[in-house]
C-alpha positions as CSV (number, residue, x, y, z in Angstrom):
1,X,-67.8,-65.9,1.6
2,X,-65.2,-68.7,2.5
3,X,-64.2,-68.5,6.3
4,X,-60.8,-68.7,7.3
5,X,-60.1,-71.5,9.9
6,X,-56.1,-71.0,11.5
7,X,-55.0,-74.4,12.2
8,X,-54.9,-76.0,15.5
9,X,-51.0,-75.4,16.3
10,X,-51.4,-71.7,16.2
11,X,-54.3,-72.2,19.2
12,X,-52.3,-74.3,21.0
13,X,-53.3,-73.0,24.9
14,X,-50.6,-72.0,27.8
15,X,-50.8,-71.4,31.5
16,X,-49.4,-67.9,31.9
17,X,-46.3,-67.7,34.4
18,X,-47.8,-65.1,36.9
19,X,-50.9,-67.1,37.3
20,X,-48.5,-70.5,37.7
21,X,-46.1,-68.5,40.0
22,X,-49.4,-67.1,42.0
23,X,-50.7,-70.1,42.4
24,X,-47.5,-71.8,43.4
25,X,-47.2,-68.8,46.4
26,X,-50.8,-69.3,47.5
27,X,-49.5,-72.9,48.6
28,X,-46.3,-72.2,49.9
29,X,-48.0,-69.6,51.9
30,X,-51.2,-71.9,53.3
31,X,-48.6,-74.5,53.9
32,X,-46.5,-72.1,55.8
33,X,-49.8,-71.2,57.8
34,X,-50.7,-74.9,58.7
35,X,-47.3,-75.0,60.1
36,X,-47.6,-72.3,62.2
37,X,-50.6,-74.0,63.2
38,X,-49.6,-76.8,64.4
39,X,-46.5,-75.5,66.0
40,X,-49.2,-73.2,67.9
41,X,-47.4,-70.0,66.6
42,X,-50.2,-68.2,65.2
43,X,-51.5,-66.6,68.5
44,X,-47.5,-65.1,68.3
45,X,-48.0,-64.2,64.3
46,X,-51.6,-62.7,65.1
47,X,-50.2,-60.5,68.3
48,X,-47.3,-59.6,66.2
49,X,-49.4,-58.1,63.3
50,X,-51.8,-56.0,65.2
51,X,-49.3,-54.1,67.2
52,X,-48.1,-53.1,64.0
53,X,-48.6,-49.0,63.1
54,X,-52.2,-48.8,61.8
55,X,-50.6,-48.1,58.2
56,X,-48.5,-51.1,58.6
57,X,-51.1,-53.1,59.4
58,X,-53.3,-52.2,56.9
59,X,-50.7,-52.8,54.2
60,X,-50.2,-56.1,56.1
61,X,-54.0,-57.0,55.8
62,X,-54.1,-55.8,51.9
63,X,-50.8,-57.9,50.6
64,X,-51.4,-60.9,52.5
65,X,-55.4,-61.0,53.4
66,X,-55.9,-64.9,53.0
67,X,-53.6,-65.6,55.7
68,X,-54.0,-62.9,57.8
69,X,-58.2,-63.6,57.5
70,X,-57.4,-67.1,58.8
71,X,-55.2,-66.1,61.5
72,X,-57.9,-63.3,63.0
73,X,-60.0,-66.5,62.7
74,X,-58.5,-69.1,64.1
75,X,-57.3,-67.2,66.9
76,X,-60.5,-65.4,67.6
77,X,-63.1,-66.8,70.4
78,X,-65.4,-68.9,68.2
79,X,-66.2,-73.0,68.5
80,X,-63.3,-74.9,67.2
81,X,-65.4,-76.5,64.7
82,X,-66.3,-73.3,63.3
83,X,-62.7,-71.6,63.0
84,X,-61.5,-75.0,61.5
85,X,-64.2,-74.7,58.6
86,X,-63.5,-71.5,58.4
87,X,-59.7,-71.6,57.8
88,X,-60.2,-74.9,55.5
89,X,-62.9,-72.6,53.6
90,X,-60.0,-70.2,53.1
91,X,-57.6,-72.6,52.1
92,X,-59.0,-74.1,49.8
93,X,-61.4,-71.2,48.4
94,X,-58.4,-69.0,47.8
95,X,-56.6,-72.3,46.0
96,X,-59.2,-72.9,43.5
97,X,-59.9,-69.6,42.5
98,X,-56.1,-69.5,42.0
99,X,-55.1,-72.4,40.0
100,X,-53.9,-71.1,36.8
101,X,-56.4,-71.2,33.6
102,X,-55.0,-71.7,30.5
103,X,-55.9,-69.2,27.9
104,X,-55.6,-69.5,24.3
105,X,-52.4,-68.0,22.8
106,X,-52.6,-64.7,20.0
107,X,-53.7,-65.6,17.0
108,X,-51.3,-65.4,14.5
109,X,-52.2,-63.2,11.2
110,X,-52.8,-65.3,8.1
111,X,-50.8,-64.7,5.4
């Protein structure tokens, strides 16, 4: 039985654009937070989301939870040192896990 081997241009890899345009937002939006940051706004951002309707907020919390995480953090009571690893854990946790993988394209049929 003789295997079939498709030539390398027909396995050429790609990044798929939703994982390249996720990736993009994830740091357009941590750059945005370390901005707010360091313009001391977050306290403002943090107040602002919980006196949102519970609903609200909880949609809030689902479609932007990275950010929203680090901002309960970083303006919650704990040692400096520890909200500042904890945010930077955040940052650049949620960065790896969303740089874009490429992934082998569809085979084509042999003919």
């Amino acid at each position: 039985m003789t295997e079939i081997t498709p030539s390398t241009t027909s396995l050429r890899r790609h990044r798929p654009l939703g994982a390249t345009l996720w990736f993009l937002w994830m740091i357009l939006m941590w750059a945005a937070f370390f901005v707010l940051l360091f313009a001391d706004r977050l306290g403002e951002l943090w107040s602002a989301v919980r006196d949102l309707p519970l609903l609200v907020e909880v949609g809030v919390w689902v479609a932007f939870l990275p950010w929203v995480l680090g901002t309960a953090v970083w303006t919650g009571s704990w040692p400096a040192v520890v909200r500042v690893l904890l945010v930077l854990c955040f940052a650049v946790g949620w960065t790896v896990v969303s740089i874009p993988r490429e992934q082998p394209a569809q085979r084509r049929p042999a003919r």
